[in-house]
LOMIRO-488334 format. One record per residue (C-alpha): residue number from 1; x, y, z. Coordinates in nm, 2 decimals, padded with zeros to 4 digits. Layout:
REM residues N
<mardren k="NUM" px="X" py="Y" pz="Z"/>
...
This chain:
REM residues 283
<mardren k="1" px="24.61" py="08.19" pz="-05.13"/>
<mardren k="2" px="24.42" py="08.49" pz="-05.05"/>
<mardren k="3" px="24.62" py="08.80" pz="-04.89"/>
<mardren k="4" px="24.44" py="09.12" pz="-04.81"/>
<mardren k="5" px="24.53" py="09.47" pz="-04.66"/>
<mardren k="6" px="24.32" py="09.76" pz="-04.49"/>
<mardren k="7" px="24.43" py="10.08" pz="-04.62"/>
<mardren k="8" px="24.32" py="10.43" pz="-04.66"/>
<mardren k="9" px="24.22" py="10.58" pz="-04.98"/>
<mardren k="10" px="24.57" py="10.76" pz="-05.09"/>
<mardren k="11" px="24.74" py="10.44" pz="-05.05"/>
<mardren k="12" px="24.50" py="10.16" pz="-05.20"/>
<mardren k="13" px="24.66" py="10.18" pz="-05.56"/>
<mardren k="14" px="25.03" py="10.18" pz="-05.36"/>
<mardren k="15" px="24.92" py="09.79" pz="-05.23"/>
<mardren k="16" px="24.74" py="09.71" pz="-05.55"/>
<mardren k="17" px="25.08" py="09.76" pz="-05.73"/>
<mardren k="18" px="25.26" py="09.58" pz="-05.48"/>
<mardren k="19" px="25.02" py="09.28" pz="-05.48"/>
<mardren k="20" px="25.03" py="09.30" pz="-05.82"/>
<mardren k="21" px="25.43" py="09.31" pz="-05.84"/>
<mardren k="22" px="25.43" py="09.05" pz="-05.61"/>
<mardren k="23" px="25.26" py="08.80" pz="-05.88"/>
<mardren k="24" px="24.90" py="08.82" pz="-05.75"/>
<mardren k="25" px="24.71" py="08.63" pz="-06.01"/>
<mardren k="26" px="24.40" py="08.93" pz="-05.96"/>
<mardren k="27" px="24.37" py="09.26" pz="-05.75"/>
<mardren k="28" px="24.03" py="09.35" pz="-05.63"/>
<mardren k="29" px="23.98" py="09.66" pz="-05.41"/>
<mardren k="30" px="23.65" py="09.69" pz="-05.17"/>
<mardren k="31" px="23.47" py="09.86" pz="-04.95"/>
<mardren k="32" px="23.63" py="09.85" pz="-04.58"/>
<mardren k="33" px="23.36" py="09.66" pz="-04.34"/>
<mardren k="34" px="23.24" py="09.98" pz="-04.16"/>
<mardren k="35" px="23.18" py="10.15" pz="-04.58"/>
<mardren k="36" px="22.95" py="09.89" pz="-04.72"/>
<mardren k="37" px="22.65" py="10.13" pz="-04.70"/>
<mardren k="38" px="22.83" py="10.44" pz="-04.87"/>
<mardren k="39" px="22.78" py="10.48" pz="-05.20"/>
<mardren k="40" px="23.00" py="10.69" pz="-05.43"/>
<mardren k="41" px="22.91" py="10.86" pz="-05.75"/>
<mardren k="42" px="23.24" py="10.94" pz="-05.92"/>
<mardren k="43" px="23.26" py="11.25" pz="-06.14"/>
<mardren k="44" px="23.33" py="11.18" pz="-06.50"/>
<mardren k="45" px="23.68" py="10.99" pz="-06.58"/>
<mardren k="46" px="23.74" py="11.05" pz="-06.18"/>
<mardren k="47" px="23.85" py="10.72" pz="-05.97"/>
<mardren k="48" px="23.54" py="10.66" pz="-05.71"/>
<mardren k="49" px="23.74" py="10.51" pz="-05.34"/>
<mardren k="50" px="23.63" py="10.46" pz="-05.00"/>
<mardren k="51" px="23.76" py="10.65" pz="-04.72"/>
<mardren k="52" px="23.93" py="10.30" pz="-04.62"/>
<mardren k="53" px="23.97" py="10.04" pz="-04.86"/>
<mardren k="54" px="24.04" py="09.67" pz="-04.80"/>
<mardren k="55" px="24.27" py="09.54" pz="-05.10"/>
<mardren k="56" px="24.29" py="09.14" pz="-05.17"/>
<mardren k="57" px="24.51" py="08.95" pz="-05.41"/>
<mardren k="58" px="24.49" py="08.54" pz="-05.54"/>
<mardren k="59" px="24.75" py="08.44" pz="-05.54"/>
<mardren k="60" px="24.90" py="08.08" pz="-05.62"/>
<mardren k="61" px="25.02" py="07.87" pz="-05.29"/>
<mardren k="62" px="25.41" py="07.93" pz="-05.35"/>
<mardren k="63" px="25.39" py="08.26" pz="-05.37"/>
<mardren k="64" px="25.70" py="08.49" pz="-05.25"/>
<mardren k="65" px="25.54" py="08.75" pz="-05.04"/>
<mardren k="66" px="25.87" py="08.93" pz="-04.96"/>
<mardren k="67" px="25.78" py="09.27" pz="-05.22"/>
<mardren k="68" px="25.49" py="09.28" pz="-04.92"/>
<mardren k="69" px="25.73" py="09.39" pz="-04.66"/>
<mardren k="70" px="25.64" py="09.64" pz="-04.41"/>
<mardren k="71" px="25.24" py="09.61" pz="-04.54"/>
<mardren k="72" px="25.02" py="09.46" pz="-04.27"/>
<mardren k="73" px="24.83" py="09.18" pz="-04.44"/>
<mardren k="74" px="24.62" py="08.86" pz="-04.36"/>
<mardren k="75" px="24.67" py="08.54" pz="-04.55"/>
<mardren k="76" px="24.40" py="08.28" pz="-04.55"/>
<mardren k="77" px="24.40" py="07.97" pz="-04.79"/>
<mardren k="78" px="24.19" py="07.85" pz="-05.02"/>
<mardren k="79" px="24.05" py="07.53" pz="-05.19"/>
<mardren k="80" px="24.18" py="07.45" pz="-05.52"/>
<mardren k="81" px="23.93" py="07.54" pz="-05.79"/>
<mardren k="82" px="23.88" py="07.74" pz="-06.14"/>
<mardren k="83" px="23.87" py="08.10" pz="-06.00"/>
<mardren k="84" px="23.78" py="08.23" pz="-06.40"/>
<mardren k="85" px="23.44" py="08.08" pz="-06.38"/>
<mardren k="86" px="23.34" py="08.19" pz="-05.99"/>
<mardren k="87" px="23.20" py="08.45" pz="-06.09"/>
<mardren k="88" px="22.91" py="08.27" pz="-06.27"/>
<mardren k="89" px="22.83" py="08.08" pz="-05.94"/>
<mardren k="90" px="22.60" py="08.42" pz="-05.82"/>
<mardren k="91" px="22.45" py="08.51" pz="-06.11"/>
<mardren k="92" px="22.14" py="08.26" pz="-06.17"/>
<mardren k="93" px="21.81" py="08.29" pz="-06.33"/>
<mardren k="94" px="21.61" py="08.62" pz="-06.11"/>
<mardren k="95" px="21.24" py="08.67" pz="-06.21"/>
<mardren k="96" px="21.09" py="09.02" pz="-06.19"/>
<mardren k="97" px="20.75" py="08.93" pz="-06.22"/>
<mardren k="98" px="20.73" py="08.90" pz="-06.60"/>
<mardren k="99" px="21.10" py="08.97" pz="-06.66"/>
<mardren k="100" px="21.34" py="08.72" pz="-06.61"/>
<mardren k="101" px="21.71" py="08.81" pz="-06.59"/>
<mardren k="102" px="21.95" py="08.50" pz="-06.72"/>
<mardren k="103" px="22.30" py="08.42" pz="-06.77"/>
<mardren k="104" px="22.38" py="08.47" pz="-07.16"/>
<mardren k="105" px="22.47" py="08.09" pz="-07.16"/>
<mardren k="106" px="22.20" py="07.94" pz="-06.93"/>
<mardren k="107" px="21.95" py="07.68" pz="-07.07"/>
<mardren k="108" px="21.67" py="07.77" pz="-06.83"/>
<mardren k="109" px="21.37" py="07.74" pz="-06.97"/>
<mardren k="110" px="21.15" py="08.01" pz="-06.94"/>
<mardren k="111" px="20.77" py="07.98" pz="-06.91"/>
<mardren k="112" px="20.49" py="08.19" pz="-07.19"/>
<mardren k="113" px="20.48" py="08.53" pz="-07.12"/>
<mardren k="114" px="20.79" py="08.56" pz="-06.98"/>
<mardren k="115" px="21.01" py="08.85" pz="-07.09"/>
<mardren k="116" px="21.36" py="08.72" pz="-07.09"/>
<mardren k="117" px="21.69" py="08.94" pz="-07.07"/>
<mardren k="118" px="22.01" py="08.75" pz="-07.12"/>
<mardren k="119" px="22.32" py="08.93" pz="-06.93"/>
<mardren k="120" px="22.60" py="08.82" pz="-06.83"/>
<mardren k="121" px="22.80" py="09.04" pz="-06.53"/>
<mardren k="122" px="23.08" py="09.29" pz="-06.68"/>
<mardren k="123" px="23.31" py="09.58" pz="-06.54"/>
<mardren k="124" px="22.97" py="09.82" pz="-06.58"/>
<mardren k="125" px="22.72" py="09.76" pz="-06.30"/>
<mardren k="126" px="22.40" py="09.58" pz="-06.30"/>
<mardren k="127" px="22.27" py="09.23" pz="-06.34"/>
<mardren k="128" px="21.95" py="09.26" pz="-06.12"/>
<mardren k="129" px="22.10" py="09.14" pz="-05.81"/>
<mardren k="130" px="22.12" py="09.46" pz="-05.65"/>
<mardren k="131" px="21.81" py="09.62" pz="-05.46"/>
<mardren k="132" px="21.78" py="09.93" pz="-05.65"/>
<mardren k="133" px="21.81" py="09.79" pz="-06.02"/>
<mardren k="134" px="21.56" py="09.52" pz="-05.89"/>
<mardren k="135" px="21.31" py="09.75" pz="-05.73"/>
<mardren k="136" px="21.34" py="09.91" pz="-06.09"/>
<mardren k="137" px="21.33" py="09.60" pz="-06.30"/>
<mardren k="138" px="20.99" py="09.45" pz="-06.10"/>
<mardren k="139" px="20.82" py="09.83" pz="-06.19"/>
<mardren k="140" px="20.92" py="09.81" pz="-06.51"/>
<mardren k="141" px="20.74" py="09.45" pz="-06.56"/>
<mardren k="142" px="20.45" py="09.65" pz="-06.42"/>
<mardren k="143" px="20.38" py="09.89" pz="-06.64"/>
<mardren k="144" px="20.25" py="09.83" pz="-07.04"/>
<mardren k="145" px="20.52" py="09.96" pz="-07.24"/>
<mardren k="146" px="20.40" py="09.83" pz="-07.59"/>
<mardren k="147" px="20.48" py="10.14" pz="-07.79"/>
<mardren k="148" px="20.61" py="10.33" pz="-07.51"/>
<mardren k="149" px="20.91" py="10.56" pz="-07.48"/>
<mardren k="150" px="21.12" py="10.47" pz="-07.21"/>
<mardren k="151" px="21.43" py="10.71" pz="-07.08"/>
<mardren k="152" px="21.68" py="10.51" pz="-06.89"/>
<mardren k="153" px="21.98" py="10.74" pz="-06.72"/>
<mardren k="154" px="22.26" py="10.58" pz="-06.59"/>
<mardren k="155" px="22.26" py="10.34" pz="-06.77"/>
<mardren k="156" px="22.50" py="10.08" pz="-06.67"/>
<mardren k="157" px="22.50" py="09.73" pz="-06.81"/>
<mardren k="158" px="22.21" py="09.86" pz="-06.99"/>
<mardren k="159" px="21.98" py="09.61" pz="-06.86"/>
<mardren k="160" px="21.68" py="09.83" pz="-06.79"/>
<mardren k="161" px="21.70" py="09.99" pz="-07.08"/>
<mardren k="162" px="21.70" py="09.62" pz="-07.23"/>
<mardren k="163" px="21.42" py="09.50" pz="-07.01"/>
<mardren k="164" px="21.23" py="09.81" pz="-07.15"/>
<mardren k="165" px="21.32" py="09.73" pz="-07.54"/>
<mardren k="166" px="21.21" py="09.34" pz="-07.48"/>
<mardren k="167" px="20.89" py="09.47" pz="-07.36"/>
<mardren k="168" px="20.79" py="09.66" pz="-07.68"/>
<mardren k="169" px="20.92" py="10.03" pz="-07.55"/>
<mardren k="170" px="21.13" py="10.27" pz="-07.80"/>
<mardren k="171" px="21.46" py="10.33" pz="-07.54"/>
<mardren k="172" px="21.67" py="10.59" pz="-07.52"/>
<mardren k="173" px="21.98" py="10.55" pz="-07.21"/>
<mardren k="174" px="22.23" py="10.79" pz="-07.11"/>
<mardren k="175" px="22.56" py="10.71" pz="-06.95"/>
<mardren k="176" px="22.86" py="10.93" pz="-06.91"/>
<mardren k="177" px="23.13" py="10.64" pz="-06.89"/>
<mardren k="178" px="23.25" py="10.48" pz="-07.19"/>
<mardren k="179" px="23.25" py="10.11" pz="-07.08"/>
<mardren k="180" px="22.85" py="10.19" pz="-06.95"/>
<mardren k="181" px="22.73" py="10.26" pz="-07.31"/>
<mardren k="182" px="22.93" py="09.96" pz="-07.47"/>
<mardren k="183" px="22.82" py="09.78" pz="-07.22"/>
<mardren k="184" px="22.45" py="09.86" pz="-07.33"/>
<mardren k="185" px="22.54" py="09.89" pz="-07.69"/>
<mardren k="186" px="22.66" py="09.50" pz="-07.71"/>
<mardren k="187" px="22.44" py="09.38" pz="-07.42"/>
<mardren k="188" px="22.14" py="09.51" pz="-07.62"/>
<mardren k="189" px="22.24" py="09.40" pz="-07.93"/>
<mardren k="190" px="22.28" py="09.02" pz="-07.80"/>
<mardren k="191" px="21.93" py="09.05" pz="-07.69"/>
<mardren k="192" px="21.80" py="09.18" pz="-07.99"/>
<mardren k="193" px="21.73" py="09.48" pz="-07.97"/>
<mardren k="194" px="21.76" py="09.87" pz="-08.03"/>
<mardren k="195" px="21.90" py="10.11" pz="-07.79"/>
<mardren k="196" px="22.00" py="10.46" pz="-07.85"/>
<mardren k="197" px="22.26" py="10.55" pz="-07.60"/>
<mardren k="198" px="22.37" py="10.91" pz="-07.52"/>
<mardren k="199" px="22.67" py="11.03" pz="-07.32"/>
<mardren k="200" px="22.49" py="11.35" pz="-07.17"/>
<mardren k="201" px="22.08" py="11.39" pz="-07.09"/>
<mardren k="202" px="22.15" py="11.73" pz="-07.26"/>
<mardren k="203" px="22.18" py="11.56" pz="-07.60"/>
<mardren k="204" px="21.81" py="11.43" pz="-07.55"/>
<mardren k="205" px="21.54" py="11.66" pz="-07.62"/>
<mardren k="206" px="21.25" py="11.41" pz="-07.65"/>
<mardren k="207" px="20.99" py="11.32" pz="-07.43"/>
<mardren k="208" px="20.89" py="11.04" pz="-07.22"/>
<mardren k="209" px="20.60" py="10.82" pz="-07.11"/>
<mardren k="210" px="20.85" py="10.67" pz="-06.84"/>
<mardren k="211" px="21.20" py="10.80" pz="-06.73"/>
<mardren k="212" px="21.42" py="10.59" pz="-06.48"/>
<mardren k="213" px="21.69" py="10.70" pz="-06.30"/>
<mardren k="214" px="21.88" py="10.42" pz="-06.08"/>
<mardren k="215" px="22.17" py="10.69" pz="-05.94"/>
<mardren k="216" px="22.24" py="10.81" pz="-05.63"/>
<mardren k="217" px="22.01" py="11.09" pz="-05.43"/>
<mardren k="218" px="22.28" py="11.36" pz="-05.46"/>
<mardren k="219" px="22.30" py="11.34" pz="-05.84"/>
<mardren k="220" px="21.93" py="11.25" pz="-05.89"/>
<mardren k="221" px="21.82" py="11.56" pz="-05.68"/>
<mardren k="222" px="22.03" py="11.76" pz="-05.84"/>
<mardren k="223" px="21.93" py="11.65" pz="-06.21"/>
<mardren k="224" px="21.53" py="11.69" pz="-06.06"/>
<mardren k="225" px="21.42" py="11.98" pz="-06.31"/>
<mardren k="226" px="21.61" py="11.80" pz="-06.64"/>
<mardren k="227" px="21.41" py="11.50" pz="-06.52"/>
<mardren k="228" px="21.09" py="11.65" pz="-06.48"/>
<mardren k="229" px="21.15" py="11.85" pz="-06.87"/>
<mardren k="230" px="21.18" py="11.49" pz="-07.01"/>
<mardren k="231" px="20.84" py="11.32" pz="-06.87"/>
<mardren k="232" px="20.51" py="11.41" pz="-07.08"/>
<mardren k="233" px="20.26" py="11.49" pz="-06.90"/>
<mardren k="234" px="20.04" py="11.20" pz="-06.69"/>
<mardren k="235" px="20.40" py="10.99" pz="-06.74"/>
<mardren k="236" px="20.63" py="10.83" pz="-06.47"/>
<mardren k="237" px="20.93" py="10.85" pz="-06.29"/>
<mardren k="238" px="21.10" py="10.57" pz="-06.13"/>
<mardren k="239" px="21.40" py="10.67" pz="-05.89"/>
<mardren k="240" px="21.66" py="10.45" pz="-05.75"/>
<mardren k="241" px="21.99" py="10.45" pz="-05.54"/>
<mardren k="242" px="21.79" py="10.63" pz="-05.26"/>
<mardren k="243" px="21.88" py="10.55" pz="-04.88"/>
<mardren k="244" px="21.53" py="10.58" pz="-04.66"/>
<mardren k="245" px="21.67" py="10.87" pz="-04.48"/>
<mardren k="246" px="21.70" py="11.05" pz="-04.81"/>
<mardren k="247" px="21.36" py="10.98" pz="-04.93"/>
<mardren k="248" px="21.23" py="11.33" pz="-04.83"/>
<mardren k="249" px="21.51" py="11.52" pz="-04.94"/>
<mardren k="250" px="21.46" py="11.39" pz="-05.29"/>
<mardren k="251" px="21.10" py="11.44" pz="-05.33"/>
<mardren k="252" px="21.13" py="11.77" pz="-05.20"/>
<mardren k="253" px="21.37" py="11.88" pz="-05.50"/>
<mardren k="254" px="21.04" py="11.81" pz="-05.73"/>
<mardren k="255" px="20.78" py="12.10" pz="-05.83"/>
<mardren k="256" px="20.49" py="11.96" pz="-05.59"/>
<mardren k="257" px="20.26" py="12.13" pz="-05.85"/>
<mardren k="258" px="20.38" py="11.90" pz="-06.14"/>
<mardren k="259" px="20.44" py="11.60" pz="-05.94"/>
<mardren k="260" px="20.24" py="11.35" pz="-05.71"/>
<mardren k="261" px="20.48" py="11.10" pz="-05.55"/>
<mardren k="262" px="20.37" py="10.74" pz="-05.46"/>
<mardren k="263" px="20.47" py="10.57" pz="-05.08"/>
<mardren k="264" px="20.86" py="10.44" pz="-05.15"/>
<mardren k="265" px="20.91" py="10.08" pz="-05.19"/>
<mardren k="266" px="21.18" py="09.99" pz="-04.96"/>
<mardren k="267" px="21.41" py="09.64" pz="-05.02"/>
<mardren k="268" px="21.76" py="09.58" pz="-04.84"/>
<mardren k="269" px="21.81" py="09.93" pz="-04.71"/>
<mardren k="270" px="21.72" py="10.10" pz="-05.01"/>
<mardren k="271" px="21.40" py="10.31" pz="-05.16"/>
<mardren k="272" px="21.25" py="10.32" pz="-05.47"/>
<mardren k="273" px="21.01" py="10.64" pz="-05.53"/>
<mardren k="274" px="20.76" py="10.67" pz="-05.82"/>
<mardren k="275" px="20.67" py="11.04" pz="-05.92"/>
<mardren k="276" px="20.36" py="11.05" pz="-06.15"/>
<mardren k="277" px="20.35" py="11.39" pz="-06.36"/>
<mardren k="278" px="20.02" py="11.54" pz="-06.33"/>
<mardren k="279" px="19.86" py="11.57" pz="-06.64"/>
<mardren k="280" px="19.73" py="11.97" pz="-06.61"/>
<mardren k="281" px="19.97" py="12.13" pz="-06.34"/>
<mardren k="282" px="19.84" py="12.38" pz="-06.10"/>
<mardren k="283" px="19.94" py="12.72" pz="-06.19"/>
């Protein structure tokens, strides 16, 4: 038994607790229909919520409902089955050109030549199903990165930094959350191999033949002259998160001297922009 609840922002966690009181077997809190295109960027340790949030809880069919008193609610019923493993059902084999983004446990077969990145969905974000890691991932398989360096911020689930590392690049990512960097940390290290993660871009003082960012345009705009400090000259940026109406507004935070911006690739509402870094900037 499924029963869910609109509520605003300041009383989400309220529900949740009561779901949860209630016996819900798991609490999940979404997006509202009318939110599904807004996409927050928490601060560091801060709670990211929707302006209205619609909170669900499984629950099992005999379920006493009476803690839920006074909250409006919808109850729909569903068909008997392992709820544990549904997550697995949308995460099947995704090709990126020569990547190819697997479940840990699958037995696909891959064919020669194919890079393959085994990850398995977790609490950070990012398996390749959404449009802005996959614009990211398909660039990536792209470009040579034998012997390349390869800055990934925001890191996530780690899996572009990954895809970067199984390609033959020396990767460096940089989360601020916790769970994102052992997230990479053990998702890299069950692929075999080396990432260095960071909690702040200020602790990296290298430079890059290719830096992606897979953010949000607020933050990434806002982080444009760090990003352009870590890209050697003739190098590339690759920028994701970026809604089409933003696509100006992001470019336009970029020294047009040091940087030559390619057409955006658009996919499901969102835009991907590569900056190439030109090798002797006009003074």
């Amino acid at each position: 038994m499924r029963v869910s609840a609109s509520a605003t922002a300041d009383l989400a966690d309220d529900i949740a607790a009561r779901l949860t009181a209630a016996g819900a077997i798991s609490v999940t809190l979404a997006p509202a229909a009318d939110e599904t295109d807004h996409v927050l960027e928490p601060a560091p340790d801060a709670t990211p919520m929707w302006d209205t949030v619609r909170v669900e809880g499984l629950f099992g069919v005999e379920a006493d409902l009476s803690p839920l008193a006074g909250v409006d609610i919808d109850v729909d019923f569903l068909a008997d089955r392992d709820w544990s493993e549904t997550w697995r059902e949308g995460i099947r084999p995704l090709r990126f050109g020569k990547l190819l983004v697997v479940p840990r446990t699958s037995t696909f077969q891959s064919c020669p030549g194919d890079v393959v990145v085994r990850l398995d969905p977790g609490l950070a974000f990012g398996t390749g199903t959404h449009a802005t890691t996959a614009l990211c991932l398909e660039r990536l398989a792209q470009l040579p990165l034998e012997g390349k360096r390869v800055l990934d911020v925001g890191s996530g689930s780690g899996i572009l930094a990954i895809a970067a590392a199984r390609m033959g690049a020396t990767v460096v990512a940089v989360d601020y959350d916790r769970q994102a960097r052992r997230a990479t940390l053990q998702n890299s290290g069950d692929n075999g191999v080396e990432v260095e993660i960071e909690c702040h871009l200020d602790a990296v003082d290298s430079l890059f033949d290719v830096v992606v960012a897979n953010l949000v345009a607020d933050t990434i705009r806002g982080m444009a002259d760090v990003l352009s400090e870590r890209v050697v000259p003739g190098g590339e940026l690759v920028l994701s998160g970026i809604l089409p109406r933003q696509v100006e507004w992001v470019v336009d935070a970029f020294c047009k001297k040091k940087w030559r911006f390619e057409a955006p690739t658009y996919r499901d509402g969102w835009a991907m922009l590569r900056g190439l870094r030109c090798p002797n900037p006009r003074r």
